[in-house]
C-alpha positions in Angstrom: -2.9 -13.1 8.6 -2.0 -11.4 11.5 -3.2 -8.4 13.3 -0.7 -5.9 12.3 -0.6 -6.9 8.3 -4.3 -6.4 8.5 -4.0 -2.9 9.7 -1.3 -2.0 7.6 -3.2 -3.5 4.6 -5.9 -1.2 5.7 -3.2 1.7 5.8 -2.5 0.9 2.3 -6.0 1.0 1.1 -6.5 4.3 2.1 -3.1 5.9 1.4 -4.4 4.2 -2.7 -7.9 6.0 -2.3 -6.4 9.2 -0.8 -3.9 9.6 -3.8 -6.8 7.8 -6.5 -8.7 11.6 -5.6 -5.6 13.6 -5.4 -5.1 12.9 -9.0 -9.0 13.0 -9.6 -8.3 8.8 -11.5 -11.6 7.1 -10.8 -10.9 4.9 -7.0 -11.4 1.2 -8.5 -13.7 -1.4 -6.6 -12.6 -2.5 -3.2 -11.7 -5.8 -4.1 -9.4 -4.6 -6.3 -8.1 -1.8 -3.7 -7.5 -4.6 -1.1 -5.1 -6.9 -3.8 -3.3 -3.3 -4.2 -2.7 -3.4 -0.6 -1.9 -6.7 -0.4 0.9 -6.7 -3.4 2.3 -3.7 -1.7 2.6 -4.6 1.5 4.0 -7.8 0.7 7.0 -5.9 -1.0 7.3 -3.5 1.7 7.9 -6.6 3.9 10.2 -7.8 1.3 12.3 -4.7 0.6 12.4 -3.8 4.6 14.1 -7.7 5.4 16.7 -6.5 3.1 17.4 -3.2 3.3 16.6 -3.2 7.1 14.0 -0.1 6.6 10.6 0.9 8.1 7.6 -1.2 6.5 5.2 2.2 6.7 7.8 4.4 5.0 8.5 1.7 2.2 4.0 1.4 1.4 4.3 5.3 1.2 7.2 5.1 -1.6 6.0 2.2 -3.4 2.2 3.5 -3.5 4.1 7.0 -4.8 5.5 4.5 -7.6 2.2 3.8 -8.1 1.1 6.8 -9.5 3.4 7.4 -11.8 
């Protein structure tokens, strides 16, 4: 894995734990929290070679999914 998935995977984690306590849901384990990341990421990846769009942007929408 690369340099810059790492740190956005590590974007990811703590966008999840920052919106976990927003809505006051218990954070789960950081395994878990990292596979989170990891999902998401890999669709913003997928979503942004089709639609042509910014990776960061796409994490904050589907993480907003998320928590729903």
């Amino acid at each position: 894995m690369g340099f810059i998935r790492q740190q956005e995977e590590k974007l990811a984690v703590r966008f999840l734990s920052w919106q976990y306590e927003k809505l006051k849901k218990p954070i789960p384990a950081e395994a878990d929290l990292a596979n989170q990341a990891a999902r998401i990421v890999e669709e913003a990846h997928r979503i942004a070679r089709e639609r042509g769009r910014n990776v960061v942007s796409i994490i904050k929408d589907l993480i907003a999914e998320i928590k729903k």
